[in-house]
C-alpha positions in Angstrom: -68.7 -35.6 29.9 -71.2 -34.6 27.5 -71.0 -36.3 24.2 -71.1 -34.2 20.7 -70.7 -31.0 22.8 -68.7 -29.0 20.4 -68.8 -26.5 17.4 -67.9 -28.2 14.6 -67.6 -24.6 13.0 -65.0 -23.9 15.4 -61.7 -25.1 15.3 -60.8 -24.1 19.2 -64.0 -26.5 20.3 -63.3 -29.1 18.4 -59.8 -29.1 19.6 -61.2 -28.7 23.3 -63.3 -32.0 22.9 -61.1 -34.1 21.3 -58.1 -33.6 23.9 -60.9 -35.2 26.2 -59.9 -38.5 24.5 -56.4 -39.2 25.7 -56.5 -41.7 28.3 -60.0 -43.0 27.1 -60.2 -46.6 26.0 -62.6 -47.8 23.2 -64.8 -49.4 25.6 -65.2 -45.6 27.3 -66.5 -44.1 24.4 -68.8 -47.0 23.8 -70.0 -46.4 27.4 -70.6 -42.8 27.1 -72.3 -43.1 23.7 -74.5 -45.9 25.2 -75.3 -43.2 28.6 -76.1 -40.8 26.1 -79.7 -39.3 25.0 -78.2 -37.6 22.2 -76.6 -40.3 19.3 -75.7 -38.2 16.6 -74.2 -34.3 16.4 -76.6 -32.0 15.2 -74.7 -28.7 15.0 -74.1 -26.4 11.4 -71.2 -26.1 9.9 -69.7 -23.2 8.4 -66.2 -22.1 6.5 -63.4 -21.3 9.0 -59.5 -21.3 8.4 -57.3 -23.9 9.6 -54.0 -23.5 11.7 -51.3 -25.1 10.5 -49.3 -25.6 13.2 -48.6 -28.7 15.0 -48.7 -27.8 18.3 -52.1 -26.5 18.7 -54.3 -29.9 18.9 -54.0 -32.6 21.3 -54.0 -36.3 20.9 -57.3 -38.5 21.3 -57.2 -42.4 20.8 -59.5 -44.8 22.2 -61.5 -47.8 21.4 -64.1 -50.2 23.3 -67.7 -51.6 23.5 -68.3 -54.6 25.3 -70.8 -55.5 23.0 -69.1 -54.4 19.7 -67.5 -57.2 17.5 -64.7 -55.4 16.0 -63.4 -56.8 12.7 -59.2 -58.1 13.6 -58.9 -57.7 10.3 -60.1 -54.4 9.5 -57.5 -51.6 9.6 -60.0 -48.5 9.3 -63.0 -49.6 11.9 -61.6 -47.9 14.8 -61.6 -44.7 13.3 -64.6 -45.2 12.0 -65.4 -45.9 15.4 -64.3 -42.8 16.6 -66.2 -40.9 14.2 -69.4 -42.1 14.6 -69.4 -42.9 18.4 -67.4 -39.8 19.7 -68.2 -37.1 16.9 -71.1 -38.3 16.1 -71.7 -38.9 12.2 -71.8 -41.5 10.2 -68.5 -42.2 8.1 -68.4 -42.1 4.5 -66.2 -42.3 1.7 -66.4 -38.7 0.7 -63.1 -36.8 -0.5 -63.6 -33.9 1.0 -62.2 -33.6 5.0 -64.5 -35.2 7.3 -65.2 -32.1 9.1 -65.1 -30.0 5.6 -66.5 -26.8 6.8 -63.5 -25.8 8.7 -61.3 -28.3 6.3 -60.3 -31.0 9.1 -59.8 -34.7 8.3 -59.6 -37.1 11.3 -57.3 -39.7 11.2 -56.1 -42.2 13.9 -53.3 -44.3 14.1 -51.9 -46.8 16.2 -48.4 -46.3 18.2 -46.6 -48.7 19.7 -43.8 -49.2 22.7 -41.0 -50.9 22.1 -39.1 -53.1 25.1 -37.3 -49.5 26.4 -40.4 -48.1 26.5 -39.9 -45.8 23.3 -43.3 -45.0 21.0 -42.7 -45.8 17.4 -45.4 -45.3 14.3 -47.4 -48.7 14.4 -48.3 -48.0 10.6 -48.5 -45.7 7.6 -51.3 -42.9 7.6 -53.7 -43.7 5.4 -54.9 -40.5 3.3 -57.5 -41.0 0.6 -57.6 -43.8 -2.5 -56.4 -43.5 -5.9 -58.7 -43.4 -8.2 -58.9 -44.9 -11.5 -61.9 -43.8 -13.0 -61.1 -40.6 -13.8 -58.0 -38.6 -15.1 -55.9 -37.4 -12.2 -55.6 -34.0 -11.5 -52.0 -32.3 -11.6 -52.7 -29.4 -9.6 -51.9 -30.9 -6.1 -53.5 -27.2 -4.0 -57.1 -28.5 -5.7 -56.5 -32.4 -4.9 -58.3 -34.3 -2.7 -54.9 -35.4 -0.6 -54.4 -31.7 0.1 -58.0 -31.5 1.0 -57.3 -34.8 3.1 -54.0 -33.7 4.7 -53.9 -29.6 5.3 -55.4 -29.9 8.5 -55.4 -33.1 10.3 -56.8 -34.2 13.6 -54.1 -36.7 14.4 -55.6 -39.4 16.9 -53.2 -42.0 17.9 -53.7 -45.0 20.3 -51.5 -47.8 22.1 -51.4 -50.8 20.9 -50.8 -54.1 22.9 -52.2 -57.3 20.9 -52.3 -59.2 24.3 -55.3 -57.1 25.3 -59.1 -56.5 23.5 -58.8 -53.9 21.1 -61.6 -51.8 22.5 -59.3 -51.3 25.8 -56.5 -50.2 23.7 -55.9 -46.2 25.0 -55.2 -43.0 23.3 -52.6 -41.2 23.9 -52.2 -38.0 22.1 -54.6 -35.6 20.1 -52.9 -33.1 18.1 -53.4 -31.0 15.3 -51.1 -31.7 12.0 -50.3 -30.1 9.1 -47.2 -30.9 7.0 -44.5 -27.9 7.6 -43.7 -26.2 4.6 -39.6 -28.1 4.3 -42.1 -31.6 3.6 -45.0 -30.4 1.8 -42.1 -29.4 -0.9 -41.4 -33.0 -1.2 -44.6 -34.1 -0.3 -46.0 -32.0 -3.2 -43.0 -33.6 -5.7 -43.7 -37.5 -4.5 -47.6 -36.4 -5.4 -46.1 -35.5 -8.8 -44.3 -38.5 -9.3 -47.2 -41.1 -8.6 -49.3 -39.7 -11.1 -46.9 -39.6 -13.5 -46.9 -43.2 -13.0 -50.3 -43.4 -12.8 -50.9 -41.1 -16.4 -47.8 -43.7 -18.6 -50.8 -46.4 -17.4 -48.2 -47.6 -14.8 -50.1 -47.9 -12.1 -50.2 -51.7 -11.9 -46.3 -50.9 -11.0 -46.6 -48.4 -8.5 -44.8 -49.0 -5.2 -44.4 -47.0 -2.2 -40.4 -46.9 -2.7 -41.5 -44.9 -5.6 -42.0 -42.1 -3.6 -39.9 -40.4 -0.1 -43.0 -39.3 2.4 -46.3 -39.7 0.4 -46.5 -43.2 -0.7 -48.8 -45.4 -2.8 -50.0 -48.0 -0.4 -51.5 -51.6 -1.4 -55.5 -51.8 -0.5 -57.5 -54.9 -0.4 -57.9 -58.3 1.2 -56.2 -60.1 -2.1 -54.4 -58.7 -4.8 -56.4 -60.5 -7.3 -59.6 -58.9 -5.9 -58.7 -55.4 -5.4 -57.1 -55.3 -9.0 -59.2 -52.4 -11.2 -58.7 -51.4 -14.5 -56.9 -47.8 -15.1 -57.9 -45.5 -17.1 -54.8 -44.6 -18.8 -52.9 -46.5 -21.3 -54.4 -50.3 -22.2 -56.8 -50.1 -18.5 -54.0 -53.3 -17.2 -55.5 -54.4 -14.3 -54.2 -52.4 -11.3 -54.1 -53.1 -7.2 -56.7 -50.7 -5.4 -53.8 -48.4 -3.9 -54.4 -45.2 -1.6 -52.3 -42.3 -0.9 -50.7 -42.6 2.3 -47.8 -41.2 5.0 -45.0 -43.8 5.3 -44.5 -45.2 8.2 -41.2 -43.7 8.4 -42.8 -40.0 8.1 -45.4 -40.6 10.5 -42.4 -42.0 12.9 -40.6 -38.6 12.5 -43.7 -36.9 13.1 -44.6 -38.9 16.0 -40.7 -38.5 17.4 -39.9 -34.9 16.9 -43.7 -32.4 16.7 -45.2 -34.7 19.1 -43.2 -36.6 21.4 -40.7 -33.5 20.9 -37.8 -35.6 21.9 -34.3 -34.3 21.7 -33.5 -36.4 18.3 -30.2 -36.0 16.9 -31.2 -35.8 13.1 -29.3 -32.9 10.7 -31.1 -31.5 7.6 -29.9 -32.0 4.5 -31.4 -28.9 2.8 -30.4 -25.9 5.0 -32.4 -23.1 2.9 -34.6 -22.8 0.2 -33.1 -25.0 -2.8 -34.5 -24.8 -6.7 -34.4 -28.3 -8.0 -35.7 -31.4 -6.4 -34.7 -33.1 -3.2 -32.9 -36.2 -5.0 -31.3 -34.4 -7.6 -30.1 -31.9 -4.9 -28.7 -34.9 -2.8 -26.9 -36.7 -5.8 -25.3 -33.6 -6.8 -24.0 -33.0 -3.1 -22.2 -36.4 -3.9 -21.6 -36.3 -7.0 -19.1 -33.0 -7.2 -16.7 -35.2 -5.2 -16.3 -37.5 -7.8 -12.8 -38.7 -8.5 -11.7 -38.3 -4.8 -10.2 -41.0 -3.2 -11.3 -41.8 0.1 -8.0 -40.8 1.9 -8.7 -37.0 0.2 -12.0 -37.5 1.1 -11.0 -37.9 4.4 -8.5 -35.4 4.5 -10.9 -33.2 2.9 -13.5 -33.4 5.7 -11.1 -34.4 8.9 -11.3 -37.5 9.2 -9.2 -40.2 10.2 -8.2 -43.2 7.6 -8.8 -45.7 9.3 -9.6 -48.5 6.9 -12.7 -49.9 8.9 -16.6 -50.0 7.2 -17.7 -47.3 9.1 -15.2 -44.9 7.2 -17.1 -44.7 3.9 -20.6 -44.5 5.1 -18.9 -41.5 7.6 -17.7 -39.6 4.4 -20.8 -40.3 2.0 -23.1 -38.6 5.6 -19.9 -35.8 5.5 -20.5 -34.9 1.8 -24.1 -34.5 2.5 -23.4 -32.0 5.3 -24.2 -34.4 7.9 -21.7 -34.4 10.9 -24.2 -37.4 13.0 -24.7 -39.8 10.0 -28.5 -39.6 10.7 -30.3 -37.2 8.4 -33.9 -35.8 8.6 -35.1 -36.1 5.0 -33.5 -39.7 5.5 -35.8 -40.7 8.8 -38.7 -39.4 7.2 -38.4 -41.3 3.5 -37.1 -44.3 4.7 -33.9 -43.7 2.8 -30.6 -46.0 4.0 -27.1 -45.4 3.1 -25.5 -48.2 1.9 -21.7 -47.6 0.0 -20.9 -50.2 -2.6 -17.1 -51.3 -3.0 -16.2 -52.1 -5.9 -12.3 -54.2 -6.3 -10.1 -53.6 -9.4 -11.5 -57.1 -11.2 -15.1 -55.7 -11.0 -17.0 -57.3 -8.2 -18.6 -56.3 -4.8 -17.0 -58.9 -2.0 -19.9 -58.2 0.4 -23.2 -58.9 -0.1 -26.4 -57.1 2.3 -28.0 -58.4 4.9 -31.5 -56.7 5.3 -34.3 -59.0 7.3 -33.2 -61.6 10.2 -36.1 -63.6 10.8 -37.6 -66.4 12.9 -38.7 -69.7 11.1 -41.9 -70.1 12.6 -42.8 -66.0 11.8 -42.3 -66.6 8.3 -44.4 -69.6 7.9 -46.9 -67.9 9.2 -46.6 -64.4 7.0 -48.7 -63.9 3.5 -46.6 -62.6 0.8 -47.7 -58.8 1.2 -47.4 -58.3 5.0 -44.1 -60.1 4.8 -40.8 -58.8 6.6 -39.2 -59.4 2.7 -42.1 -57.4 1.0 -43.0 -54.4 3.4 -38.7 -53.7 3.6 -38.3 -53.1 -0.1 -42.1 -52.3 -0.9 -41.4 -48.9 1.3 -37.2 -48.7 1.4 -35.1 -46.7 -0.7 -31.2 -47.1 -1.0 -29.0 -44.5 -1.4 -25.9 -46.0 -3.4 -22.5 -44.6 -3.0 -20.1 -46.3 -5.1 -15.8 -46.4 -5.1 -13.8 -48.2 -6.9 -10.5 -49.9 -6.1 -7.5 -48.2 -7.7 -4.3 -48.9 -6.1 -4.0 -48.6 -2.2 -7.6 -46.7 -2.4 -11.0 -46.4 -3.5 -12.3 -43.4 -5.8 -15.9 -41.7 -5.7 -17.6 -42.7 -9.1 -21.1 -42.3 -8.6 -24.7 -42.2 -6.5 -27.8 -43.1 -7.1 -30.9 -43.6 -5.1 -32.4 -46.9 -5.7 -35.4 -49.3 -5.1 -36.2 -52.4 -6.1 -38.1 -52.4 -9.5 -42.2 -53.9 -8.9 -41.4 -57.2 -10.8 -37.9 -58.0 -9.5 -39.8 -57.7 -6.0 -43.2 -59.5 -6.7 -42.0 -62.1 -9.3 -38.4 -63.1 -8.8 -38.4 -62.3 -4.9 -41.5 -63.9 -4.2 -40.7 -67.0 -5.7 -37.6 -67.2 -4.0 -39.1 -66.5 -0.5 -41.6 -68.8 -1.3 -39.4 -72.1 -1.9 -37.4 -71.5 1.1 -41.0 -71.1 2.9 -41.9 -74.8 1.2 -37.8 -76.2 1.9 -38.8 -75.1 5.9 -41.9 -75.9 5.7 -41.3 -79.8 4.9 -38.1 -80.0 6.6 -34.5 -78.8 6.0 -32.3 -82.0 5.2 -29.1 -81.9 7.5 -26.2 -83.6 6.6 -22.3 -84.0 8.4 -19.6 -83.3 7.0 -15.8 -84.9 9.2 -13.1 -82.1 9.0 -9.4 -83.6 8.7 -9.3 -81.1 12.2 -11.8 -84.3 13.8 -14.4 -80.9 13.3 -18.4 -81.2 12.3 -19.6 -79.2 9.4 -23.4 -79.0 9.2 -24.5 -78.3 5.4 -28.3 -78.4 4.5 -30.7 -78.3 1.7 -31.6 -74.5 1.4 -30.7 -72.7 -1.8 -27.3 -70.7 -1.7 -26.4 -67.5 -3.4 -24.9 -69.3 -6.5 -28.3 -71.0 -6.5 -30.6 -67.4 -6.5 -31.1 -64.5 -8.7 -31.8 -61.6 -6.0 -32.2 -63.0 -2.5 -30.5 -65.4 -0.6 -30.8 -66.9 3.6 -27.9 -67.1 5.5 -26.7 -67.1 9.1 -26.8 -64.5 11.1 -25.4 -65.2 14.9 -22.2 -65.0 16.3 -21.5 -68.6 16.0 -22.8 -71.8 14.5 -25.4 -73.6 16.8 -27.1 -76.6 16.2 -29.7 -79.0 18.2 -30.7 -81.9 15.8 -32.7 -84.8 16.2 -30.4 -87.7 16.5 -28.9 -86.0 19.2 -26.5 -83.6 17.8 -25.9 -80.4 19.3 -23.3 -77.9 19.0 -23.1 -74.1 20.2 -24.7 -71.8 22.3 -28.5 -73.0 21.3 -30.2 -70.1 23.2 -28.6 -67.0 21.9 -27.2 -68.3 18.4 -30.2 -70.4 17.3 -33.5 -71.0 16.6 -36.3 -73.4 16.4 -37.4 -75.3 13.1 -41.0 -76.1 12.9 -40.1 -80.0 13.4 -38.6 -79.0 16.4 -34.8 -79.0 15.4 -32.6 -76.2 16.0 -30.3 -74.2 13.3 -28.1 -71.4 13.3 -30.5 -68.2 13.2 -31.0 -67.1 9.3 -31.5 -63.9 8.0 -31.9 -62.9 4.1 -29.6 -61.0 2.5 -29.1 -59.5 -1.4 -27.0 -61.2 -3.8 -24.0 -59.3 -4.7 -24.1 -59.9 -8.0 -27.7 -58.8 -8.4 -26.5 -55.3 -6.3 -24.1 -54.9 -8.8 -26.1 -55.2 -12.0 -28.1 -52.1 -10.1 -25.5 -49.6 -10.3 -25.2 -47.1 -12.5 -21.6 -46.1 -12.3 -19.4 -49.3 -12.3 
């Protein structure tokens, strides 16, 4: 291999050399760039047209240098890696495409493997950063995230944490550019944050603001990534970029690269005027006043009483036959239907994040199971109501948690159980008249909460204490306490009450 030998004024060569990358670690590159007399590409550039399809571009990832002391905590230096040691140029924090005169922008991400050996999206895609020094400019074709994202040269790597991350190895090099179903609602979610941005919002953005191009958090602390904005009274504001969800780049990573057989339905089957949401709330919505037996009858289904029924019929009034929906993988949307009994209240509350004790003393607030779930998640509400022997449509809505809900309230809920753990849940017996045990301990219930609550979340009650006292199946029902005890595995859930206050239609 020759390093730098392309034409960075022709799309086909650069293609050519980047597919050399898959199967290269980081340490390769290093090793070729060391070999090398050449250290930096020399070539001219001129204007040439992108393709915009997919399936033109291989996948390049790789990372490594022996020498090289690689930041653990810095996101962006492999990339930068990549462009400087393998294309040869220096990075820098231009907005124009890093290759602007035939408008490519490299951008690598890491995949990983789960324990069936399936490649998920390790993270969101990073695009370009807000800025708040400047008004924003509404016209998304003469934006830098169009500049950023018409033409990508998607790079993505393996990662395994129990190895160096220079021997981390890429595995595809492709070409992307959104197709033209997205960029509709890629070009509306662009809207959206900077109408945030322009009401001097933008100390409130979050990425469940948004479906496919998000508003993600950037900085080492809040507190010193915070700017002023230049709209409204310049409130101090997180450093935020624009950026793919995780879920998108998942779907993109699934379906145009992977090009596995996924059995997702689209919502929107042609060309529709108004936006994606309202389109999907109206879908709903002209059913309203059914009951689910005419629901059910409407769309030939069985009544059968059981959970799955109503999240069936709110997929079935959609148009979706499979329950999983496209636009739904990609935005990180889930479909939750809300019950709601004749005296006004939900009897089930929602379990979202099962965790391990020791995993969430160890999490900071903002890379926390809690925050990165309802930073980036969306819920798609359903509601019935009880009337007699049945439950009637009265509403949708899509929700997500309002940005001080989630970092006030939340937070300083997840934070006392963190302490309550953290110095020792208090155990105490309770005798049954039945000669049975009941454990009860110290950690807040959902009477004693406003949003979130723990509780278990196993089959069956398990228990290994420290005066001897053990009850249930320890290894599969359990887990571990920092003081070494053993509890019935926990996972958090909503409070139904706080659910309720969400809804619209009650």
């Amino acid at each position: 291999m020759q390093l730098f030998d392309y034409d960075d004024s022709n799309i086909k060569s650069v293609y050519s050399y980047a597919k050399k990358l898959e199967g290269m670690t980081f340490n390769d590159i290093l090793e070729e760039y060391e070999r090398s007399p050449i250290k930096k590409y020399g070539a001219k550039l001129y204007d040439i047209d992108c393709s915009t399809n997919i399936n033109e571009s291989p996948t390049v990832y790789g990372e490594g240098n022996k020498n090289l002391s690689l930041n653990s905590k810095s996101k962006g230096q492999l990339g930068n890696f990549i462009e400087k040691y393998y294309f040869g140029y220096e990075p820098n924090g231009k907005q124009e495409a890093d290759l602007s005169k035939i408008g490519v922008e490299i951008k690598q991400m890491p995949i990983d493997m789960n324990k069936k050996g399936e490649y998920h999206a390790g993270e969101r895609l990073s695009i370009t950063n807000i800025s708040y020094k400047e008004p924003v400019e509404d016209d998304f074709y003469k934006s830098h995230v169009w500049e950023k994202i018409r033409c990508i040269l998607l790079i993505q790597y393996l990662r395994d944490k129990s190895i160096d991350r220079l021997d981390y190895v890429i595995k595809f090099v492709n070409f992307f550019s959104p197709p033209k179903e997205d960029l509709k609602i890629i070009m509306e979610d662009y809207r959206q944050i900077n109408e945030k941005i322009k009401q001097g919002k933008a100390d409130e953005l979050s990425e469940g603001d948004t479906l496919y191009l998000g508003a993600c958090t950037k900085g080492a602390t809040a507190e010193k990534s915070k700017k002023p904005q230049y709209y409204g009274d310049h409130t101090l504001a997180r450093k935020r970029n624009f950026c793919f969800k995780i879920s998108y780049m998942n779907y993109v990573l699934r379906n145009y690269i992977l090009k596995e057989s996924v059995p997702c339905e689209s919502i929107v089957k042609s060309e529709i005027n108004e936006n994606f949401i309202d389109y999907v709330i109206g879908l709903i919505e002209r059913h309203i006043g059914k009951t689910d037996k005419e629901l059910c009858c409407m769309y030939n289904r069985p009544y059968n009483n059981n959970k799955a029924q109503w999240k069936d019929l709110s997929f079935r009034m959609l148009g979706i036959k499979s329950n999983q929906a496209a636009e739904f993988e990609k935005a990180n949307i889930v479909v939750k239907t809300i019950r709601i009994e004749e005296n006004g209240i939900i009897k089930e509350n929602m379990s979202f994040a099962p965790f391990k004790f020791r995993d969430l003393l160890e999490e900071r607030w903002e890379n926390s199971q809690v925050f990165n779930f309802f930073e980036s998640t969306q819920y798609l509400f359903v509601n019935f109501k009880k009337q007699g022997d049945s439950y009637t449509l009265i509403g949708a809505q899509l929700w997500h948690m309002p940005y001080k809900d989630l970092n006030e309230v939340v937070y300083k809920e997840w934070d006392n159980y963190r302490k309550i753990i953290k110095n020792g849940i208090i155990f105490k017996k309770e005798f049954k008249k039945n000669g049975k045990i009941e454990i009860k301990n110290n950690l807040p219930g959902m009477k004693d909460t406003e949003i979130i609550h723990i509780r278990p979340h196993a089959q069956h009650a398990a228990y290994k204490l420290k005066d001897g006292f053990i009850e249930g199946n320890i290894k599969r029902d359990a887990d571990e306490l920092p003081n070494g005890e053993w509890m019935t595995k926990q996972s958090f859930w909503l409070n139904r009450d706080y659910v309720l206050k969400q809804l619209k239609s009650k």
